[in-house]
C-alpha positions as CSV (number, residue, x, y, z in Angstrom):
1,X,26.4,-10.4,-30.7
2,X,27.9,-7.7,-28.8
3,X,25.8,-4.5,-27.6
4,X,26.8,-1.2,-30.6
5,X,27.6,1.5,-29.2
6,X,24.9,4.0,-30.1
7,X,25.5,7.6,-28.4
8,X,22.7,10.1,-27.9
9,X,24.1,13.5,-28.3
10,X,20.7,15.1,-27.8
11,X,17.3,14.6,-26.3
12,X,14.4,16.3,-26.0
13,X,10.7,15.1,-24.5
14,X,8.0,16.2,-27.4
15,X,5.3,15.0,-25.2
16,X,4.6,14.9,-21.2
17,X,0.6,13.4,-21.2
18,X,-0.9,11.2,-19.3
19,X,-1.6,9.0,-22.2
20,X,1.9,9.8,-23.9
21,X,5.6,10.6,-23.3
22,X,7.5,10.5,-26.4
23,X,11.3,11.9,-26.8
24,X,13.4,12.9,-30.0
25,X,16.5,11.7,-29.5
26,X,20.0,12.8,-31.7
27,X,22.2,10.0,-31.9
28,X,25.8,8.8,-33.3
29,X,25.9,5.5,-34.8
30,X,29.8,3.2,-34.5
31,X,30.4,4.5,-37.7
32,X,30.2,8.2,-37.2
33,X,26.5,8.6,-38.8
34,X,24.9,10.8,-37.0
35,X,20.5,10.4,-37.1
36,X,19.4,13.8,-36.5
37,X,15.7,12.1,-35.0
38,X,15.0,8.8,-33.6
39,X,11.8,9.2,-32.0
40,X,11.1,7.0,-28.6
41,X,8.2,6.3,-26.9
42,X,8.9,6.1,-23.1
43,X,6.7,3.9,-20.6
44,X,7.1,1.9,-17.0
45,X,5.7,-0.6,-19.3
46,X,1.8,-3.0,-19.2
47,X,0.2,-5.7,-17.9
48,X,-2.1,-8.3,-19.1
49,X,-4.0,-11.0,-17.7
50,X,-5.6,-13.6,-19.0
51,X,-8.6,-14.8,-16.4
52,X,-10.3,-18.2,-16.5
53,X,-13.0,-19.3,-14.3
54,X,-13.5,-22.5,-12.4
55,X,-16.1,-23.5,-15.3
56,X,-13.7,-23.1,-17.9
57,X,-14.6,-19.1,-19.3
58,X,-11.8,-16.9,-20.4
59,X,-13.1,-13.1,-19.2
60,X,-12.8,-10.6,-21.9
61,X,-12.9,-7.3,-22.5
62,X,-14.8,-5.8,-25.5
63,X,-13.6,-2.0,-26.0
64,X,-13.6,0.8,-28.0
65,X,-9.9,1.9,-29.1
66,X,-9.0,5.7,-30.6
67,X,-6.0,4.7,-31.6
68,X,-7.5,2.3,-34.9
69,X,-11.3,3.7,-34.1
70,X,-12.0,0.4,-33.6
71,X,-13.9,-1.8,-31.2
72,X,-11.2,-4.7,-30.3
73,X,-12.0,-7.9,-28.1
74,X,-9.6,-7.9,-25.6
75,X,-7.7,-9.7,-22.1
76,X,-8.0,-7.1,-19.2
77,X,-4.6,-5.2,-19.7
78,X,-3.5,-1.4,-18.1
79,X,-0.2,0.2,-17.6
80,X,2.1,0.5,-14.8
81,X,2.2,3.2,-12.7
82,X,5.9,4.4,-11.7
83,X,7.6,1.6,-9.6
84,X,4.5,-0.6,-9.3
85,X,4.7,-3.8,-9.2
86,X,3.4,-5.7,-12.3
87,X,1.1,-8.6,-10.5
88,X,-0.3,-5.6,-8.3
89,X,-1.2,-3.7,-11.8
90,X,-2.4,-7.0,-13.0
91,X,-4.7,-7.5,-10.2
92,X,-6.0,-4.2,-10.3
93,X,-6.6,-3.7,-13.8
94,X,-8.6,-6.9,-13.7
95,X,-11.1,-5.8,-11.3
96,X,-11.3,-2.2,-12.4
97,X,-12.3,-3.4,-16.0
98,X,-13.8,-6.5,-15.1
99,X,-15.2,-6.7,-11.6
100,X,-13.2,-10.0,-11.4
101,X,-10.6,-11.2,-9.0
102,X,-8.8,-14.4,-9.3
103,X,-7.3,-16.9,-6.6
104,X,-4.2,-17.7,-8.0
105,X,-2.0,-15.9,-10.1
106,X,0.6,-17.1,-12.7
107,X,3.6,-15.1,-14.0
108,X,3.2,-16.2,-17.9
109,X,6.3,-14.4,-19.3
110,X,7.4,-10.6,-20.6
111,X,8.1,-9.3,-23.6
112,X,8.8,-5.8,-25.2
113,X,6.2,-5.0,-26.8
114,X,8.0,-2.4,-30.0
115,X,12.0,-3.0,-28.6
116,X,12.5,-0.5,-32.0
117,X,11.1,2.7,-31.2
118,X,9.2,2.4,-27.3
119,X,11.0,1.3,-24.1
120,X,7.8,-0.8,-22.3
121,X,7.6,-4.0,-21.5
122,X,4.5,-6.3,-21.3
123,X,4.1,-8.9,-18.3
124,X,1.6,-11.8,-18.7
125,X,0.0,-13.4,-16.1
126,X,-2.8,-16.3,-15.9
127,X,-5.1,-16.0,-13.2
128,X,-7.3,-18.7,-12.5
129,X,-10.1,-19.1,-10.0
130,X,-11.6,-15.6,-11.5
131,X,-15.0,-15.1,-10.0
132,X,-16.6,-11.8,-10.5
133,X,-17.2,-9.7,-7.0
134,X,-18.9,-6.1,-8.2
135,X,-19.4,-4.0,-11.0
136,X,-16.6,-2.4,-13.3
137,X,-15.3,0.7,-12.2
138,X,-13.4,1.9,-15.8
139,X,-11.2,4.5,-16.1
140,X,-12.8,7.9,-17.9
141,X,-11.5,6.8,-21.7
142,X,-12.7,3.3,-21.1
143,X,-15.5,2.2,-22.8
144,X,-15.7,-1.7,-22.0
145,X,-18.3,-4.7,-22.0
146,X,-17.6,-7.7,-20.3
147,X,-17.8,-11.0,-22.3
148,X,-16.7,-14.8,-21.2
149,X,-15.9,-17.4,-23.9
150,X,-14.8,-21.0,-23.3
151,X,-11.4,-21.7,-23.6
152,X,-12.0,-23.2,-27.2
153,X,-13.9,-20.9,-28.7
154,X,-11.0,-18.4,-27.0
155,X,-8.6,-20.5,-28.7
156,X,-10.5,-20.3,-32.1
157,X,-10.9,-16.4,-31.8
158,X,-7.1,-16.1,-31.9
159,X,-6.9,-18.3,-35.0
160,X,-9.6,-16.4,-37.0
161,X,-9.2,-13.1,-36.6
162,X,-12.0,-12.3,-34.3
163,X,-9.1,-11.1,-31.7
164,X,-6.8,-8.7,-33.3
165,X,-4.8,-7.0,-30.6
166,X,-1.3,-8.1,-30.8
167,X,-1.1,-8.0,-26.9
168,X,-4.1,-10.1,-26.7
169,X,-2.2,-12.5,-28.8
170,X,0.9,-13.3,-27.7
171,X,-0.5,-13.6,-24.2
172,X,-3.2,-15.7,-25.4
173,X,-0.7,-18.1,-26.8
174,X,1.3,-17.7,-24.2
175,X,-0.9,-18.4,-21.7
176,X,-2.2,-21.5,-24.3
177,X,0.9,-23.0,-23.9
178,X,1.5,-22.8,-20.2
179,X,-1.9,-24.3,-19.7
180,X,-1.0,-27.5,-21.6
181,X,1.9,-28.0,-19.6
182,X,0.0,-27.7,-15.7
């Protein structure tokens, strides 16, 4: 298939946060139609990491979300600050939210996470040898309790329901799959 030719006439950023930057965008179709507001979420994109210790324990993160007002099991995960490099991120988001660092790190795979309306893209990384080395040190909106789980009963958590972040779940399969062919 060959790339359409989608113009943006028009663009204006709604929201500069932190948390947030989301533009409006005008746009002209290849057929003259002209969408008056195609909203775009912009971001340098995520990591996540899925950390397994020498006994066989996946480390999870347990955490409160205000997006769904929900308490989600999770992988350790964090976005990219402009221009860093994703295993850096990876690495640092696990030991902020974890207190874990790993020995050897894996690049699993990337993926846009919402290629309809948001620009990041999600890197996946195993990291094996995890071994915890202090305390947590979570950023200000993070509520988080550490959990470990064998790698079945990680496995079965994906399958049932128990783990119900979309992130969570492609890079536990991912990472699944990777593991079966080491």
């Amino acid at each position: 298939m060959q790339k359409p030719l989608w113009r943006r006439r028009a663009s204006t950023l709604v929201a500069d946060s932190p948390h947030m930057r989301l533009r409006v965008d005008e746009l002209e179709l290849p057929d003259g139609t002209i969408v008056p507001d195609y909203y775009v979420r912009e971001s340098h994109g995520f990591v996540i990491a899925l950390p397994l210790t020498d006994d066989g324990h996946v480390v999870l993160v347990r955490q409160y979300r205000y997006g769904s007002d929900a308490i989600h099991l999770e992988l350790p995960a964090g976005g990219l600050h402009e221009g860093e490099d994703p295993l850096a991120c990876a690495r640092r988001e696990l030991l902020e939210e974890t207190g874990y660092e790993a020995a050897q790190w894996t690049f699993a795979g990337a993926y846009y996470a919402e290629p309809v309306r948001a620009t990041a893209k999600a890197h996946m990384f195993l990291a094996t040898g995890a071994r915890k080395i202090c305390d947590p040190s979570p950023d200000p909106t993070e509520f988080i309790e550490v959990e470990l789980a064998l790698v079945e009963e990680f496995r079965a958590m994906l399958a049932d329901g128990r783990i119900d972040a979309g992130h969570v779940l492609v890079t536990g399969y991912r990472v699944l799959d990777l593991l079966g062919k080491l």
